[in-house]
N, CA, C and O atoms as a GROMACS GRO file, in nm:
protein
  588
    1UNK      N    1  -3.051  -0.676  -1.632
    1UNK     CA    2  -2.915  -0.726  -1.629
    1UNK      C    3  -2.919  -0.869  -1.578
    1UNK      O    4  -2.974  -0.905  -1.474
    2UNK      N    5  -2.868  -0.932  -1.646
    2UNK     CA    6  -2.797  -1.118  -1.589
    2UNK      C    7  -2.767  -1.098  -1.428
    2UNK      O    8  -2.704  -1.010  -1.368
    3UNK      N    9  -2.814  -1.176  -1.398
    3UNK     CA   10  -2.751  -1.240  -1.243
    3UNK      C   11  -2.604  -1.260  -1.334
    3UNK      O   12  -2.651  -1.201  -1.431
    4UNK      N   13  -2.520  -1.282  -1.362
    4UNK     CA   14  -2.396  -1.311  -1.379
    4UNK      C   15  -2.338  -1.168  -1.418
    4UNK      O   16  -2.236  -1.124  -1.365
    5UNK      N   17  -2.402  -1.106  -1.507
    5UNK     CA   18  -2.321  -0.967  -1.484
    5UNK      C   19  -2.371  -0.867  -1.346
    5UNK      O   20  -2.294  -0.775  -1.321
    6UNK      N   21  -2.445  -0.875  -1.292
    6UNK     CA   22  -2.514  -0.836  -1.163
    6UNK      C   23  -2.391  -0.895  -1.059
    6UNK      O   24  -2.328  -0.839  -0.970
    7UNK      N   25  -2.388  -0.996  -1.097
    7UNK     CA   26  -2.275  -1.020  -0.977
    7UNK      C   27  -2.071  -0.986  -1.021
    7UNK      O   28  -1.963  -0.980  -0.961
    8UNK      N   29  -2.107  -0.978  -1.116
    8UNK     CA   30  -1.925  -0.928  -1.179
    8UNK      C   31  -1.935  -0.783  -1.130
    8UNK      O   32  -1.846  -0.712  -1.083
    9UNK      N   33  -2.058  -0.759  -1.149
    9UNK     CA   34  -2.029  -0.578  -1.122
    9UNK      C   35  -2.026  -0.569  -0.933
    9UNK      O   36  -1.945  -0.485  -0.890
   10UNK      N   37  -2.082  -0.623  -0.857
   10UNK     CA   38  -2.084  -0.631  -0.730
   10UNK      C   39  -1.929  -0.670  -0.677
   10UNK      O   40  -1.877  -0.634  -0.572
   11UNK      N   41  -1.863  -0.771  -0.800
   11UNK     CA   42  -1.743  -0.818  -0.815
   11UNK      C   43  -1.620  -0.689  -0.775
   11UNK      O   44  -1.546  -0.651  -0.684
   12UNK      N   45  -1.661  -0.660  -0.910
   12UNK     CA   46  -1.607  -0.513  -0.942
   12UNK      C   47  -1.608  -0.387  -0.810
   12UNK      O   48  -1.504  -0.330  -0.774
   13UNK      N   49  -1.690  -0.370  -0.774
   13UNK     CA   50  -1.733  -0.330  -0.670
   13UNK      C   51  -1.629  -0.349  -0.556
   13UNK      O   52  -1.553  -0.257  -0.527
   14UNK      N   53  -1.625  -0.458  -0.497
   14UNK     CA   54  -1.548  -0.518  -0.387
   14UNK      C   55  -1.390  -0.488  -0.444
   14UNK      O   56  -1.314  -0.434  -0.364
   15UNK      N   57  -1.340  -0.522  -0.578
   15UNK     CA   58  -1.206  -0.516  -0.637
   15UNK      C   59  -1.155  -0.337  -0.606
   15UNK      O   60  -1.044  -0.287  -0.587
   16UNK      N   61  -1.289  -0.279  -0.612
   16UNK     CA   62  -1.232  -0.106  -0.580
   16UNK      C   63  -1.236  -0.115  -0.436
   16UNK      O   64  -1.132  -0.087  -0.376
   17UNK      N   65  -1.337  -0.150  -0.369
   17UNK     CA   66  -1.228  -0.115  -0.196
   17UNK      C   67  -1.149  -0.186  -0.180
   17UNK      O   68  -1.059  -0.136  -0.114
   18UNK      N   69  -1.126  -0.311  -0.214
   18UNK     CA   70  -0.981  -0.386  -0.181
   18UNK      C   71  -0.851  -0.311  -0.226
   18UNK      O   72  -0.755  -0.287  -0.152
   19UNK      N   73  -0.863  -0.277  -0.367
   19UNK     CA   74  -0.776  -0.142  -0.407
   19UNK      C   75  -0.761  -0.014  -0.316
   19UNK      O   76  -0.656   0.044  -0.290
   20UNK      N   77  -0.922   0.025  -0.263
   20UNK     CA   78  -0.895   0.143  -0.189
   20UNK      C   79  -0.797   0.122  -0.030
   20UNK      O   80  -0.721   0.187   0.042
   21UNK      N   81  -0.850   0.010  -0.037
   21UNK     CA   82  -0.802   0.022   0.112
   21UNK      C   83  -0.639  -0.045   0.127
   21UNK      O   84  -0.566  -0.036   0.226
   22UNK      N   85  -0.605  -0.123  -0.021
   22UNK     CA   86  -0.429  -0.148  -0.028
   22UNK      C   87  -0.386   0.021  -0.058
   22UNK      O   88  -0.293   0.072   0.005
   23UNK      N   89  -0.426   0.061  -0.110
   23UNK     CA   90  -0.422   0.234  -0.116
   23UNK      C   91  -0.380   0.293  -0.001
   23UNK      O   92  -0.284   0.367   0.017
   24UNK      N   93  -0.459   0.253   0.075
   24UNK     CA   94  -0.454   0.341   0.190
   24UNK      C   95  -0.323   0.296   0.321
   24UNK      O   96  -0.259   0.375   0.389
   25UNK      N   97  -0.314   0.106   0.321
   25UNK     CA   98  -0.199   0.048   0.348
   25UNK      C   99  -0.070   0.132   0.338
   25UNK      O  100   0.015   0.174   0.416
   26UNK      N  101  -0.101   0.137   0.179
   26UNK     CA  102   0.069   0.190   0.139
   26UNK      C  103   0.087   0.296   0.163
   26UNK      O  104   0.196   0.349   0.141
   27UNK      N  105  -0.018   0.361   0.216
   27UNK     CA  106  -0.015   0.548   0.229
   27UNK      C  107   0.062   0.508   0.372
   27UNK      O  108   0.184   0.522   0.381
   28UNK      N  109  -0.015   0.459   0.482
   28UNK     CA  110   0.089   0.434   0.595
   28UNK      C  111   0.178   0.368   0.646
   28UNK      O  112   0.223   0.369   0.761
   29UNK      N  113   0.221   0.269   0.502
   29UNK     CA  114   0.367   0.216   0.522
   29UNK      C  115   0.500   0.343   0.517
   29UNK      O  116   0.608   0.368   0.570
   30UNK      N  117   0.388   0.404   0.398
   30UNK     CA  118   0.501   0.507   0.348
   30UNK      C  119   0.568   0.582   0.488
   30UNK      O  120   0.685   0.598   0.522
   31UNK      N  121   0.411   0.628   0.565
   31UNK     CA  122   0.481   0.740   0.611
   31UNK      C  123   0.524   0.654   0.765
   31UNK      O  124   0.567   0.712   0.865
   32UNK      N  125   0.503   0.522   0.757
   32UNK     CA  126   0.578   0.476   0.926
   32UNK      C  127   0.701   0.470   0.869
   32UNK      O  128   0.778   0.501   0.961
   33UNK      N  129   0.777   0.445   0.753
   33UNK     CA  130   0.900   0.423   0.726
   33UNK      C  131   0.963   0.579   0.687
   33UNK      O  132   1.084   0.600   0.682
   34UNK      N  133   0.870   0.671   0.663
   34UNK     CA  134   0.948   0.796   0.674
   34UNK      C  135   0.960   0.899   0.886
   34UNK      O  136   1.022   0.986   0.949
   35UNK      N  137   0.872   0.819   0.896
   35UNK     CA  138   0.884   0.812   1.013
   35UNK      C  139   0.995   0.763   1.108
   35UNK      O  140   1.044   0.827   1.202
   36UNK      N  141   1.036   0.593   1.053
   36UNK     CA  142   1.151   0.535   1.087
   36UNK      C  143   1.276   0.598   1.025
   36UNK      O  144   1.385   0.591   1.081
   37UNK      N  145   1.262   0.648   0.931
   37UNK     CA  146   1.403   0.727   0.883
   37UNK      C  147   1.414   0.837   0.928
   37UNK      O  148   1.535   0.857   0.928
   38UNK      N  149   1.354   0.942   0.976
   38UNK     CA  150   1.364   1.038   1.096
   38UNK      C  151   1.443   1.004   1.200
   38UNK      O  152   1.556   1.043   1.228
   39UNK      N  153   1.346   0.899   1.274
   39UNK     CA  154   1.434   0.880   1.435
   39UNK      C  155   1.547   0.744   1.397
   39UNK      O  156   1.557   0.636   1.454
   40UNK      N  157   1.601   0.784   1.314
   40UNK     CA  158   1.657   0.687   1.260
   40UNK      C  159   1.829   0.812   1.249
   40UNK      O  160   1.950   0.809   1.274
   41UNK      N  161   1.749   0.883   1.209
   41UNK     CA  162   1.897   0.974   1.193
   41UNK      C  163   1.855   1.087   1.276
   41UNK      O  164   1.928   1.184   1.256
   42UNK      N  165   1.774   1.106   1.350
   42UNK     CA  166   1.806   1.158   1.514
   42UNK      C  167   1.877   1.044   1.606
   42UNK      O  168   1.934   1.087   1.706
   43UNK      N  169   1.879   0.946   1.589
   43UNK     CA  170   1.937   0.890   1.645
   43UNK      C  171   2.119   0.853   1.664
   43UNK      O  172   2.204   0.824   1.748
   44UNK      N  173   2.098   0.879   1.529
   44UNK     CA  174   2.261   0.878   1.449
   44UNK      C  175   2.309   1.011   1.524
   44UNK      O  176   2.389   1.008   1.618
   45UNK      N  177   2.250   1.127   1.474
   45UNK     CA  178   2.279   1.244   1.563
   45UNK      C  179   2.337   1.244   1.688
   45UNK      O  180   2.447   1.295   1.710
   46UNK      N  181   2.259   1.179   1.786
   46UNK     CA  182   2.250   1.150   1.932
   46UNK      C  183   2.401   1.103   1.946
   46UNK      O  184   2.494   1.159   2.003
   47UNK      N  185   2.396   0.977   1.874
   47UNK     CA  186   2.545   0.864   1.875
   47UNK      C  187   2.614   0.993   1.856
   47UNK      O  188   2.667   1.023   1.963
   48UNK      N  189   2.635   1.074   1.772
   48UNK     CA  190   2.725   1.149   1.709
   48UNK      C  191   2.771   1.249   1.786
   48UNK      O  192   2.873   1.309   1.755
   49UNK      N  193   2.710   1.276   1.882
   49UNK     CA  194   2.735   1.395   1.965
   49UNK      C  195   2.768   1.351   2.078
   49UNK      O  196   2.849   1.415   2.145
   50UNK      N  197   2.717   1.243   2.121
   50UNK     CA  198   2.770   1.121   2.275
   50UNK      C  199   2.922   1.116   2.256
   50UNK      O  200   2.993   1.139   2.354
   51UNK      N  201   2.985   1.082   2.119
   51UNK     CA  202   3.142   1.007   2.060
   51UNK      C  203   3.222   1.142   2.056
   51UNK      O  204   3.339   1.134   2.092
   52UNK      N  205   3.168   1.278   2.014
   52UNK     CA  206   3.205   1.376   2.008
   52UNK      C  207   3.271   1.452   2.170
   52UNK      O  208   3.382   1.490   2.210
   53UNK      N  209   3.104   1.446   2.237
   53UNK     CA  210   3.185   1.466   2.393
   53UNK      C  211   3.269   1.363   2.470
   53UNK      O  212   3.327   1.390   2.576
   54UNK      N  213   3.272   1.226   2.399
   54UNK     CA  214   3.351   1.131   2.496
   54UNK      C  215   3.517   1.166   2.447
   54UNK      O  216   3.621   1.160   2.513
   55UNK      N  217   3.494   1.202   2.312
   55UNK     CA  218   3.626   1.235   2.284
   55UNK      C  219   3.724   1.405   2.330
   55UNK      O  220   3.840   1.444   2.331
   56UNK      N  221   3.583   1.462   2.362
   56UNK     CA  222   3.633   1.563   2.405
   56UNK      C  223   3.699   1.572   2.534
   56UNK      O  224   3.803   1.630   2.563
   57UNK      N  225   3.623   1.507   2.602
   57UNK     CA  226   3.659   1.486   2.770
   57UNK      C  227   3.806   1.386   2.746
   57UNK      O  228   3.915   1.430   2.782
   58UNK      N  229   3.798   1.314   2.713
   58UNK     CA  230   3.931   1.266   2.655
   58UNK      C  231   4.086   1.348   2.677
   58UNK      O  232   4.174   1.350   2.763
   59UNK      N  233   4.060   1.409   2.549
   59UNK     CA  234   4.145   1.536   2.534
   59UNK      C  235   4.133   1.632   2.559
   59UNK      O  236   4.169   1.717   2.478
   60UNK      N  237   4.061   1.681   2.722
   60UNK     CA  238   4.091   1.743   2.802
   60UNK      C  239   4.196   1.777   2.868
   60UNK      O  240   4.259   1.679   2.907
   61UNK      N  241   4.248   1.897   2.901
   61UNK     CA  242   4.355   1.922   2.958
   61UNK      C  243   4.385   1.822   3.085
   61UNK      O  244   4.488   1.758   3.108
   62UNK      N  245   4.247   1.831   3.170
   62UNK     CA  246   4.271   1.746   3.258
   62UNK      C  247   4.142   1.659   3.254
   62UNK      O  248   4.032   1.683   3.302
   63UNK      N  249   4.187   1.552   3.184
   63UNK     CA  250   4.162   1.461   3.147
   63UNK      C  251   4.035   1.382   3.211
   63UNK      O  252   4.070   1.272   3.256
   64UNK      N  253   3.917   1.406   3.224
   64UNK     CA  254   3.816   1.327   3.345
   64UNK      C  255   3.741   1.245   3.323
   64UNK      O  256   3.633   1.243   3.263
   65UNK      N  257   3.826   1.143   3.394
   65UNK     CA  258   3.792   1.000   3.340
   65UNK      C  259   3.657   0.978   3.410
   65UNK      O  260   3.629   0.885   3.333
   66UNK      N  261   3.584   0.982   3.464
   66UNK     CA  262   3.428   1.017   3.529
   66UNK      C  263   3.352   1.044   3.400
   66UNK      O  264   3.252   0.990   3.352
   67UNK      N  265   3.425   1.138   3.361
   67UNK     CA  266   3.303   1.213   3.252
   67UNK      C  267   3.304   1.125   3.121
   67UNK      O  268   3.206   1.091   3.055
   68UNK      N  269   3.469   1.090   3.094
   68UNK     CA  270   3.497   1.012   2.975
   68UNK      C  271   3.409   0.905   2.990
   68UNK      O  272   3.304   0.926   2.928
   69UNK      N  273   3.412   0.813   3.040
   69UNK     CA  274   3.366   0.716   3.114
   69UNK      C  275   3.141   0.720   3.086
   69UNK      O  276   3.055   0.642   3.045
   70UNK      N  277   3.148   0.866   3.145
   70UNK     CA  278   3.014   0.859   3.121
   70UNK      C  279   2.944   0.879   2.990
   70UNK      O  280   2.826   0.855   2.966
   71UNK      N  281   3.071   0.944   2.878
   71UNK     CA  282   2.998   0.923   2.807
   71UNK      C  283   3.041   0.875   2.670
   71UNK      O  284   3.019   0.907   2.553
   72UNK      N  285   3.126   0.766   2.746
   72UNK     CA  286   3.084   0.654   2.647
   72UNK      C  287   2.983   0.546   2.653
   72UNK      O  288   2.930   0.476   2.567
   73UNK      N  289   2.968   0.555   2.833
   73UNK     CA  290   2.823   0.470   2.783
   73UNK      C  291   2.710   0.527   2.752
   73UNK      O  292   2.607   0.462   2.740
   74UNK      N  293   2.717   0.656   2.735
   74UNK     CA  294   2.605   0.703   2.683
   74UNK      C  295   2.589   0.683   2.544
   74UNK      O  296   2.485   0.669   2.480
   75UNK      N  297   2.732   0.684   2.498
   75UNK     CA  298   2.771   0.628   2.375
   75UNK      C  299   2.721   0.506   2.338
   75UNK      O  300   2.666   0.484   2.230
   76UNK      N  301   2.740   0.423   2.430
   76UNK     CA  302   2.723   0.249   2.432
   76UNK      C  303   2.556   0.266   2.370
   76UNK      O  304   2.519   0.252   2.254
   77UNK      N  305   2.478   0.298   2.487
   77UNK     CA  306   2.323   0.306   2.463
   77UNK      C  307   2.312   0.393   2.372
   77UNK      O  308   2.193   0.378   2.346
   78UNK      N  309   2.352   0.483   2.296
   78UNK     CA  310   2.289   0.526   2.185
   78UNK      C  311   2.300   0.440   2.037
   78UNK      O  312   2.226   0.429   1.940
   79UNK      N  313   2.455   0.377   2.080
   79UNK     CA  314   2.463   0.256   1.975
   79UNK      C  315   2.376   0.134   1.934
   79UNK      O  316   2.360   0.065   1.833
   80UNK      N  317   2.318   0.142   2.079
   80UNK     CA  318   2.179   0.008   2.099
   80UNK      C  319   2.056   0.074   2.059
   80UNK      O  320   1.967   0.019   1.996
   81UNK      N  321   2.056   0.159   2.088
   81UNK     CA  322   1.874   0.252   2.069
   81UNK      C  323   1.916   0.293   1.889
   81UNK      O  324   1.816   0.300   1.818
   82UNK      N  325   2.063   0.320   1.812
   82UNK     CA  326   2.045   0.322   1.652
   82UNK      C  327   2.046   0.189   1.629
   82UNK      O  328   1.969   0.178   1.534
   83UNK      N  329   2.097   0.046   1.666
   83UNK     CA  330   2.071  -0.046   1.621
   83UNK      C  331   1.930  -0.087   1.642
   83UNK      O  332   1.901  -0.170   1.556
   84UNK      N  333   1.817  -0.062   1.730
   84UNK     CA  334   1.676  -0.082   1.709
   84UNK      C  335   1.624  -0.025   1.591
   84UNK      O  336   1.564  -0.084   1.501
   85UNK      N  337   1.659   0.123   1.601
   85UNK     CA  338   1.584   0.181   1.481
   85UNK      C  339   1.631   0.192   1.348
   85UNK      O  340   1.575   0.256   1.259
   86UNK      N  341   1.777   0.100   1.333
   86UNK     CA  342   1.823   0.056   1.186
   86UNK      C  343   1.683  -0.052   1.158
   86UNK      O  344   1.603  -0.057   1.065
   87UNK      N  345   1.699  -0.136   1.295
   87UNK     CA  346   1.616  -0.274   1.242
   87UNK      C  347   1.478  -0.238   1.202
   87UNK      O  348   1.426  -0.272   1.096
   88UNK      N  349   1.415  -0.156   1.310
   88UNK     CA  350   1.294  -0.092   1.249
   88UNK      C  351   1.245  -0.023   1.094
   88UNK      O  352   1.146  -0.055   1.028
   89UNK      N  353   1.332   0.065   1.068
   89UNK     CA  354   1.393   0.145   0.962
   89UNK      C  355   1.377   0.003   0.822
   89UNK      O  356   1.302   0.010   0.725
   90UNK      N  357   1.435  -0.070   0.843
   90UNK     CA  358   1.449  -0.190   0.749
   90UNK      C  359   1.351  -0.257   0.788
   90UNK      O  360   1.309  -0.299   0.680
   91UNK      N  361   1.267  -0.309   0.886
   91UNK     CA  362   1.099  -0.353   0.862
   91UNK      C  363   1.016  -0.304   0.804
   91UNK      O  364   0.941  -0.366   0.728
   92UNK      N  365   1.007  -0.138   0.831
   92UNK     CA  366   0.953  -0.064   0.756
   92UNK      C  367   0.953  -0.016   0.611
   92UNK      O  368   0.860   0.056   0.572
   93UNK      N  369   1.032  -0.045   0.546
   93UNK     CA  370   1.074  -0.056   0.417
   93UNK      C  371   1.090  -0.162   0.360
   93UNK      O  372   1.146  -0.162   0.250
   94UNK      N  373   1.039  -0.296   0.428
   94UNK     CA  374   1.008  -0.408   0.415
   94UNK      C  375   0.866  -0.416   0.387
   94UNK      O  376   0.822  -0.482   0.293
   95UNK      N  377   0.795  -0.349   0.467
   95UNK     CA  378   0.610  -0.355   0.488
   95UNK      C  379   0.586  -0.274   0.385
   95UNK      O  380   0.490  -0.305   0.316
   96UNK      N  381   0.676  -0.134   0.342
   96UNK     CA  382   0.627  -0.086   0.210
   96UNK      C  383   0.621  -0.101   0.114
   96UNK      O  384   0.534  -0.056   0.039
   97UNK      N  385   0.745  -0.194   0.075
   97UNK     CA  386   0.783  -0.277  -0.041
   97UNK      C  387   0.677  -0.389  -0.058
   97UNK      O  388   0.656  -0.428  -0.172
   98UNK      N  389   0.614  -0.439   0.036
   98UNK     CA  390   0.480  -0.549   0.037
   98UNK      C  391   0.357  -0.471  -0.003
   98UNK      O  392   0.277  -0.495  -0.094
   99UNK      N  393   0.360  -0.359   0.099
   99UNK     CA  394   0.241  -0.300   0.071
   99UNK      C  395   0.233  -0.237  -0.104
   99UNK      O  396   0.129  -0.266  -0.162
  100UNK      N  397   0.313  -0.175  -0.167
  100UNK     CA  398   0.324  -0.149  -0.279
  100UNK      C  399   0.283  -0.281  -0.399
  100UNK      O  400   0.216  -0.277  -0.502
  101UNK      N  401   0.352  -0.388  -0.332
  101UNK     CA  402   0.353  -0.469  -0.421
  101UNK      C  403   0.190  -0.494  -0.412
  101UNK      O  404   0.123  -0.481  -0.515
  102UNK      N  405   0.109  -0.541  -0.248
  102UNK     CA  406  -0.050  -0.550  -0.319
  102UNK      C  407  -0.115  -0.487  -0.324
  102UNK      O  408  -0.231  -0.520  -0.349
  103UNK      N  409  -0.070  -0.323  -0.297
  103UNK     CA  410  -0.197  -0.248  -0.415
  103UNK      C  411  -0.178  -0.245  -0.563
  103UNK      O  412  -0.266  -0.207  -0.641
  104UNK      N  413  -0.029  -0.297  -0.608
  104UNK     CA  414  -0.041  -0.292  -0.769
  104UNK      C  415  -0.074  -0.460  -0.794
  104UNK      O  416  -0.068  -0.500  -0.910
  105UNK      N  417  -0.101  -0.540  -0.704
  105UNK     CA  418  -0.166  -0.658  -0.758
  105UNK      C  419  -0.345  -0.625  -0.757
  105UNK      O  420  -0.420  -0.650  -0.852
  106UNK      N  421  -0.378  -0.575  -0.651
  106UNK     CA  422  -0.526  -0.492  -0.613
  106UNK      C  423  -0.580  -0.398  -0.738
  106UNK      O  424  -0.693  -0.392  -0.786
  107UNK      N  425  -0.481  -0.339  -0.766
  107UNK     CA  426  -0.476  -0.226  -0.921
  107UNK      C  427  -0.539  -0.365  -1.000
  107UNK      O  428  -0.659  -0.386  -1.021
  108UNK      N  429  -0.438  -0.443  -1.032
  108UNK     CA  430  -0.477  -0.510  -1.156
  108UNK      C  431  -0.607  -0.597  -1.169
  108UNK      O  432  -0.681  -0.624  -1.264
  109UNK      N  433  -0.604  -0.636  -1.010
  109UNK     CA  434  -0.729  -0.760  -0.972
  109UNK      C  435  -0.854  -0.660  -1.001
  109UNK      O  436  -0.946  -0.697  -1.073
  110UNK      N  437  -0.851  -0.529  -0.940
  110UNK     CA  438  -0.978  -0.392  -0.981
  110UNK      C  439  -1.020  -0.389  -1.174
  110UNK      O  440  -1.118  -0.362  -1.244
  111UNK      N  441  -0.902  -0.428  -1.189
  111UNK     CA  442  -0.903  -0.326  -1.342
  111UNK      C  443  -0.963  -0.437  -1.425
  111UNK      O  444  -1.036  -0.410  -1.520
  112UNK      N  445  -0.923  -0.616  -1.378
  112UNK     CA  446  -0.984  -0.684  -1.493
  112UNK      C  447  -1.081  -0.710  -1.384
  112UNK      O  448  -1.091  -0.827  -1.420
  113UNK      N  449  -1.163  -0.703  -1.281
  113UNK     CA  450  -1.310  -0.708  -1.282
  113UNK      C  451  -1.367  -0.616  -1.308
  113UNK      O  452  -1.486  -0.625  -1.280
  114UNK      N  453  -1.326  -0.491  -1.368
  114UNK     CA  454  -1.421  -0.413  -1.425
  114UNK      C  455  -1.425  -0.421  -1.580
  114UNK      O  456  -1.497  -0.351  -1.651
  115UNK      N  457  -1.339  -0.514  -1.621
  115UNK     CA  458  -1.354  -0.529  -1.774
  115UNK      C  459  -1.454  -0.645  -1.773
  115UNK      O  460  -1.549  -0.663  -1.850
  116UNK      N  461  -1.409  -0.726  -1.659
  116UNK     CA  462  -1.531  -0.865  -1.713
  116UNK      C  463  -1.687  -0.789  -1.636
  116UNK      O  464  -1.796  -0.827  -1.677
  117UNK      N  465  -1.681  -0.721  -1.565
  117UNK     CA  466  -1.835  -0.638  -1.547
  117UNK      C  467  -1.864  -0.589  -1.697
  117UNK      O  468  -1.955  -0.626  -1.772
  118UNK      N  469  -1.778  -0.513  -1.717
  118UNK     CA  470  -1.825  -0.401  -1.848
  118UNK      C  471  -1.855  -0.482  -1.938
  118UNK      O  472  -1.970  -0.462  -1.977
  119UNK      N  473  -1.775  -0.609  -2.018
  119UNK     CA  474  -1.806  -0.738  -2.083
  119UNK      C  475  -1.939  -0.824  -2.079
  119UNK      O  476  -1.989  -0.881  -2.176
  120UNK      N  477  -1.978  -0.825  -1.971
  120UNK     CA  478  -2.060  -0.903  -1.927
  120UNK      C  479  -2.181  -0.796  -1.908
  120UNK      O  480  -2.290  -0.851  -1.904
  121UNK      N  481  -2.183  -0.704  -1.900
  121UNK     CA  482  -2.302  -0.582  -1.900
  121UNK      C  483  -2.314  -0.591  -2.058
  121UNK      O  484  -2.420  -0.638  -2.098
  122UNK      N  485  -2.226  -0.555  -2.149
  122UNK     CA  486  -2.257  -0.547  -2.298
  122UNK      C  487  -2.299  -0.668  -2.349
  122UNK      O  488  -2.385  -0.661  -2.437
  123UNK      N  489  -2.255  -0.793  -2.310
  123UNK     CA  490  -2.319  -0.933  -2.368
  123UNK      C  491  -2.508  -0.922  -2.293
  123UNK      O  492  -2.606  -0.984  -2.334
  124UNK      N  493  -2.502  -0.828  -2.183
  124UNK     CA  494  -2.634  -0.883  -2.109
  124UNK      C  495  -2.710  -0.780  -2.187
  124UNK      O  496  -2.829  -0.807  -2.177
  125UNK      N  497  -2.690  -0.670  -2.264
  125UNK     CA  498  -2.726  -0.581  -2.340
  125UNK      C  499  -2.773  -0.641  -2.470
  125UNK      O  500  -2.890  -0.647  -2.510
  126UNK      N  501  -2.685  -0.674  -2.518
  126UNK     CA  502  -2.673  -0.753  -2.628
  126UNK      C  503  -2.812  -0.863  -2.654
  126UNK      O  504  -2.897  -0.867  -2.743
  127UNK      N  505  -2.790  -0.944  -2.532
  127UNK     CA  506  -2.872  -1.042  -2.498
  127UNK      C  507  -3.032  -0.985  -2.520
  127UNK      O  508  -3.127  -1.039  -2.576
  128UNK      N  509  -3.024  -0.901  -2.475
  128UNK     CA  510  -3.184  -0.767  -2.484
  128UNK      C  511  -3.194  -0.767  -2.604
  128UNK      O  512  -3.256  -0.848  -2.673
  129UNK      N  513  -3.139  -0.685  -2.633
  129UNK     CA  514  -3.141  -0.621  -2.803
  129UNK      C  515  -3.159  -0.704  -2.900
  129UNK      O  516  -3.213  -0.653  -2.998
  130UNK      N  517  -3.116  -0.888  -2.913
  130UNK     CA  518  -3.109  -0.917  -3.008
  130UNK      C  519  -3.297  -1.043  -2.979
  130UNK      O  520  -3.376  -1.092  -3.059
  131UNK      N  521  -3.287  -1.044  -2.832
  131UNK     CA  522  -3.430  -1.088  -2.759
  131UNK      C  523  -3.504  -0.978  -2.844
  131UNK      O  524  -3.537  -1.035  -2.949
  132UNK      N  525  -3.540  -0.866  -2.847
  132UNK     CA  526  -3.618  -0.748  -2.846
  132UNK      C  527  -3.630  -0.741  -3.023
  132UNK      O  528  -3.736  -0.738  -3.086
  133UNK      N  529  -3.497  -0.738  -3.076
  133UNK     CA  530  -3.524  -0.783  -3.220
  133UNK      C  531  -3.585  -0.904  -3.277
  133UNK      O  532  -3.646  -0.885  -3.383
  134UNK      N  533  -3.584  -0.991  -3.244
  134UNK     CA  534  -3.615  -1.138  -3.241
  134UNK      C  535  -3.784  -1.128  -3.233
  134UNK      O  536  -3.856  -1.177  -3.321
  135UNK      N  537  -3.841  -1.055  -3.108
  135UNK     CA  538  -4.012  -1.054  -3.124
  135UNK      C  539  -4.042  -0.959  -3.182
  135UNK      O  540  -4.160  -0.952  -3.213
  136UNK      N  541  -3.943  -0.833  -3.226
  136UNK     CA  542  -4.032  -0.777  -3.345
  136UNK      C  543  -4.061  -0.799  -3.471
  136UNK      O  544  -4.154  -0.758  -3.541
  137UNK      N  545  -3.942  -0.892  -3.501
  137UNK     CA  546  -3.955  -0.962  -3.613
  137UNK      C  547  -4.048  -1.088  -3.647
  137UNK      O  548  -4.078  -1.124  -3.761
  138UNK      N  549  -4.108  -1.181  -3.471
  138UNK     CA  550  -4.203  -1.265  -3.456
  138UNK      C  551  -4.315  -1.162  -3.469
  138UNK      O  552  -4.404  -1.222  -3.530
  139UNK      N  553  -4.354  -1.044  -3.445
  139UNK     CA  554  -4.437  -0.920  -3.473
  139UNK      C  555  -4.514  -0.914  -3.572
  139UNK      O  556  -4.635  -0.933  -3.587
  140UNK      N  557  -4.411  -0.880  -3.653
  140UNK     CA  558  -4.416  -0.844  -3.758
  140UNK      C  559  -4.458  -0.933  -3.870
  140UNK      O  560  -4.525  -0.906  -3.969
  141UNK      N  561  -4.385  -1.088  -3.817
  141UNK     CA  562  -4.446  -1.198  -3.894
  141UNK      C  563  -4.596  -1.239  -3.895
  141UNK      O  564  -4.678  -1.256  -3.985
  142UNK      N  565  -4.599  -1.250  -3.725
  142UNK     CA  566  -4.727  -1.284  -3.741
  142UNK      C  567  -4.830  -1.160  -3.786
  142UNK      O  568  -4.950  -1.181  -3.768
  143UNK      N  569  -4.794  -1.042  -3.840
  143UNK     CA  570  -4.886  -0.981  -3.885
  143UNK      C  571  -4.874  -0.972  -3.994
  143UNK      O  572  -4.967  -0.914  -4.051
  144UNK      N  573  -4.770  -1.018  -4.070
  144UNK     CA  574  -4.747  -1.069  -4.212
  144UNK      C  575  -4.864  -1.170  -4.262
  144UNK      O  576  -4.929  -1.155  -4.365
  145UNK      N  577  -4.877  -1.276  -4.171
  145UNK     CA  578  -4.952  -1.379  -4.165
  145UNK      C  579  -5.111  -1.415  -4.151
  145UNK      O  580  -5.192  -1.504  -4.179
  146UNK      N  581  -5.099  -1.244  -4.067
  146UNK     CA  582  -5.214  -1.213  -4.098
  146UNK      C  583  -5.288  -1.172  -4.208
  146UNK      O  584  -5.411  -1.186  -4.210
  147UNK      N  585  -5.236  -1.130  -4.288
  147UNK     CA  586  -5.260  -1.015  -4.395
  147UNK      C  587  -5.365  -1.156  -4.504
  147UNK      O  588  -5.415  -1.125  -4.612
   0.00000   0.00000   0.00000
C-alpha cells in the first residue's frame, strides 16, 4: 500500500473515534438535559405545592399570618431554585443541540475519509496490478526476443 493511502486509512481511522467519541458527547448531553427536565419539573411541583399551602393558610378560618407568611417565602425560594433550573434546563438543550450538530458533522468528516481511504487503497491496487502487468508483459517480451 502507498504511504498516501497508508496514511488516509490511519486518517480514516482517527475520523471513527472522533465520531465515536461525538457519539458518546451526545449520549450525555442527552441524558444531562433529561436530567435537567426532571428537576426541572420537580421543581415546578415544589413551587406548586409551596402557592397551594400559602393559599391555604390564607383562607383559613383563622387566618395565620405566621404560617401564610412562611410560606410564601418558601414560595419565594422555590421560585429562585425553578428559575436556576429553567436556566440550566435551557443550557442543556443548548449543549445537545451542539453536541448533535458535531457528531453529524463527525458522521460526515468519518464517512468521506473512508471513501478517500477506500479510493486511494483501489488506485494503490490498481497501481500493483497494472506495475505487475507491465513486467509480465516486459517477461514475456524479452522471451519473445529470445526466441
Amino acid at each position: 500500500m502507498s504511504d498516501r493511502a497508508a496514511t488516509l486509512v490511519r486518517l480514516a481511522a482517527l475520523e471513527r473515534f472522533r465520531e465515536e467519541r461525538a457519539r458518546q458527547q451526545l449520549a450525555t448531553a442527552h441524558a444531562d438535559a433529561q436530567a435537567a427536565r426532571e428537576i426541572k419539573e420537580r421543581d415546578e411541583a415544589t413551587l406548586e405545592t409551596f402557592e397551594r399551602a400559602r393559599e391555604s393558610a390564607l383562607h383559613h378560618p383563622a387566618a395565620d399570618m405566621a404560617r401564610y407568611a412562611l410560606y410564601a417565602d418558601a414560595a419565594m425560594a422555590a421560585e429562585t431554585v425553578l428559575a436556576r433550573s429553567t436556566d440550566t434546563l435551557a443550557q442543556s438543550e443548548t449543549a445537545l443541540r451542539q453536541a448533535s450538530e458535531d457528531w453529524t458533522l463527525a458522521r460526515a468528516r468519518r464517512d468521506m475519509a473512508g471513501e478517500r481511504a477506500t479510493e486511494a487503497r483501489e488506485q494503490a491496487e490498481q497501481a500493483v496490478e497494472a506495475k505487475a502487468a507491465a513486467d509480465l508483459m516486459d517477461l514475456w517480451l524479452g522471451r519473445e526476443s529470445a526466441k
